[in-house]
SEDRENLUM-916768 format. One record per residue (C-alpha): residue number from 0; residue in one letter; y, x, z. Coordinates in steps of 0.5 Angstrom, whole numbers, plus 500, padded with zeros to 3 digits. Example, Ala and Ser with C-alpha at 12.3 -4.5 7.8 and 13.67 -1.06 7.14 Angstrom:
BEGIN
0/A/491/525/516
1/S/498/527/514
END
This chain:
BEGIN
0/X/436/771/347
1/X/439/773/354
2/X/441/779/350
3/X/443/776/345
4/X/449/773/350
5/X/450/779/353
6/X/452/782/346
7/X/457/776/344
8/X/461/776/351
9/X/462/784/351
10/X/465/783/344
11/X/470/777/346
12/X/472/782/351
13/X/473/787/346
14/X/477/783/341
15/X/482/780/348
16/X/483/786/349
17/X/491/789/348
18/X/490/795/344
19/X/489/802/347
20/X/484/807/349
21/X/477/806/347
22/X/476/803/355
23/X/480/797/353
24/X/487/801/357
25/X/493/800/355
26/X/497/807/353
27/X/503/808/356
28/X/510/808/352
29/X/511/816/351
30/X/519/819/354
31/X/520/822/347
32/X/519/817/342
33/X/525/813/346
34/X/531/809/342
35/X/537/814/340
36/X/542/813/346
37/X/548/809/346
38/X/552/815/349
39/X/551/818/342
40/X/553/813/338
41/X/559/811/343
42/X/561/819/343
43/X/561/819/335
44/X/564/814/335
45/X/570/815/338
46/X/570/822/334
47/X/571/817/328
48/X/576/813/331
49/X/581/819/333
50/X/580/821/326
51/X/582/816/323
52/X/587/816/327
53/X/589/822/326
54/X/591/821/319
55/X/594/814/320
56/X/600/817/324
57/X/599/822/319
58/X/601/818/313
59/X/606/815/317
60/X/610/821/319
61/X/610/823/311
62/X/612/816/309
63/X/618/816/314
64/X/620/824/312
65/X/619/822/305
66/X/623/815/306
67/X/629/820/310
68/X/629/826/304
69/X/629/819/298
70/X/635/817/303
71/X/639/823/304
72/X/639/825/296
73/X/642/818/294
74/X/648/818/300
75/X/648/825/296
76/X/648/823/290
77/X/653/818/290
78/X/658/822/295
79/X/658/826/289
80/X/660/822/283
81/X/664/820/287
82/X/667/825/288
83/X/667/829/283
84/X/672/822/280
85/X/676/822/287
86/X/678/829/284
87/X/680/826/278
88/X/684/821/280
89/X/689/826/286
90/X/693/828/281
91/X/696/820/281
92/X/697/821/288
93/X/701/827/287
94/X/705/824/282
95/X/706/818/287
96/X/708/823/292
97/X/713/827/288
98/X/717/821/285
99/X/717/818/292
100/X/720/825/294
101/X/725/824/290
102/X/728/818/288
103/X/735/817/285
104/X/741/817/290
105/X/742/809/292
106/X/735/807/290
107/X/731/807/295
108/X/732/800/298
109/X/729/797/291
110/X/724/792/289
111/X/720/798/285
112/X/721/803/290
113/X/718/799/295
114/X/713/796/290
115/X/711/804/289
116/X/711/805/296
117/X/706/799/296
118/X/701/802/291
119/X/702/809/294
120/X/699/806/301
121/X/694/802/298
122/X/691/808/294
123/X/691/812/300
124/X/687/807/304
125/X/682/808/299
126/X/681/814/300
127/X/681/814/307
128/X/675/809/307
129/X/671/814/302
130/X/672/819/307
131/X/678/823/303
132/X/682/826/309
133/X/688/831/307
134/X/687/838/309
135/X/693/840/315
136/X/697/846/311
137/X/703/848/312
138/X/704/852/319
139/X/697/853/320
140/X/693/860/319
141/X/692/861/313
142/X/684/860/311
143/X/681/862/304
144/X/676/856/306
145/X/681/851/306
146/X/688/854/302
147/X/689/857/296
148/X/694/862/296
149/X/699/863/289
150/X/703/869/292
151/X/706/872/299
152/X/704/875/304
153/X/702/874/311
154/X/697/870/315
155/X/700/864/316
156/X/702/858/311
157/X/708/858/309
158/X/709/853/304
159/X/705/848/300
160/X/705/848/293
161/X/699/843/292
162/X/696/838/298
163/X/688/839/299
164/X/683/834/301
165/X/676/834/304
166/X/672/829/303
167/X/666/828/309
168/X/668/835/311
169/X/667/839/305
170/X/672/840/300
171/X/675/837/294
172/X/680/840/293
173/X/683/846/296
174/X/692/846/299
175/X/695/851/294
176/X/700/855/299
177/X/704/861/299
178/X/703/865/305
179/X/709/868/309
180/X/710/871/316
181/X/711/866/323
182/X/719/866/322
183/X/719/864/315
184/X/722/857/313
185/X/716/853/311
186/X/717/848/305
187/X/712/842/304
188/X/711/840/297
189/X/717/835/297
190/X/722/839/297
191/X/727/841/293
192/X/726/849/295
193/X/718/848/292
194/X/721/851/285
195/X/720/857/283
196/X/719/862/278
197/X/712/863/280
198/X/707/860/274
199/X/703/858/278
200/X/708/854/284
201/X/712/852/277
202/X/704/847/275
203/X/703/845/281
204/X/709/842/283
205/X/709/839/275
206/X/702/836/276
207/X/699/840/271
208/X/694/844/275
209/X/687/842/275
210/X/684/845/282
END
C-alpha cells in the first residue's frame, strides 16, 4: 500500500510539471531561435519608402516637362497660324499707307481721310498686340537677316522699297531696301523718288510683291 502511494504522488509531480528536461527542469530559451529584429525591418522599410519616393518625384517632373513641351507647342502653333495670316493681311496696311502718303492736294482735312486714318491706326494697334513690330530700315546698317536688298551698293540702307515686320522677334517679312553709301539721300517708301526703273522697286511700291 505505501508503495502504492509513493507511485502516485511521483506521477502528480511528473505530470505538474513545466516541460523540460527528463529531471523536471525548465530548458532555457536558445539566443539563436530569437524574433527577427525590428531594426531590419525598419531599415527596409525605410528602403521602400525612399524608392517609392524616388519615383514619385520622378512622375512629377516628367509630367511637369510634359505639361511645359504640350504648352510651348501650342503657343508655337498658334503663333504660327497666326502669322502665316498676319502676312496675308501686310499688304492692306501697305495699301493704307500708300494712299495715306499721297493724297490729293486739299483733301487731307476730309472726313474719308480721316476715316482711312482711322482704320490704318486701328489695324496697327492689332498687330502691335499680336507682337507685329516694324523693323527700323532706312539709315540703319544693312542686315541680310532683317532687309532685302533690290540694287546698290554699300553697307547702309539707303532706301525703303517695302516695310518688314517681325512678329515676337522673328521675322515675318523682311524690309526691301537699296543700299547706298552714308552720304546718300534716304528715300522712305512714301516718297515720290521711290519710282523706278528697277522690277523689283516698281512691285513693291505697287503692292504686287509677296514677301
Amino acid at each position: 500500500m505505501q508503495g502504492e502511494r509513493d507511485e502516485r504522488e511521483t506521477l502528480t509531480v511528473a505530470e505538474g510539471a513545466e516541460p523540460g528536461l527528463a529531471d523536471g527542469t525548465v530548458a532555457e530559451p536558445l539566443a539563436g531561435a530569437a524574433a527577427p529584429p525590428v531594426e531590419d525591418e525598419l531599415a527596409r522599410s525605410r528602403a521602400q519608402a525612399a524608392e517609392y519616393e524616388d519615383r514619385w518625384k520622378r512622375s512629377t517632373a516628367e509630367f511637369i516637362n510634359y505639361k511645359r513641351r504640350t504648352e510651348q507647342e501650342r503657343a508655337d502653333l498658334l503663333r504660327g497660324a497666326n502669322g502665316a495670316l498676319i502676312l496675308e493681311l501686310l499688304p492692306v496696311l501697305d495699301d493704307l499707307e500708300r494712299a495715306l502718303a499721297n493724297l490729293p492736294t486739299g483733301e487731307a482735312a476730309s472726313k474719308w481721310v480721316e476715316g482711312v486714318q482711322l482704320v490704318e491706326r486701328k489695324f496697327r494697334a492689332i498687330l502691335e498686340r499680336q507682337g507685329v513690330r516694324p523693323i527700323e530700315a532706312l539709315g540703319q546698317p544693312f542686315d541680310p537677316a532683317f532687309h532685302e536688298a533690290v540694287g546698290g551698293s554699300g553697307q547702309t540702307v539707303a532706301q525703303e522699297y517695302q516695310r518688314g515686320y517681325t512678329q515676337h522677334g522673328r521675322v515675318l517679312r523682311p524690309a526691301m531696301v537699296v543700299v547706298g553709301d552714308d552720304e546718300l539721300p534716304v528715300v522712305s517708301p512714301q516718297s515720290s523718288e521711290v519710282a523706278s526703273d528697277d522690277p523689283a522697286a516698281t512691285r513693291a511700291t505697287t503692292g504686287d510683291f509677296q514677301a
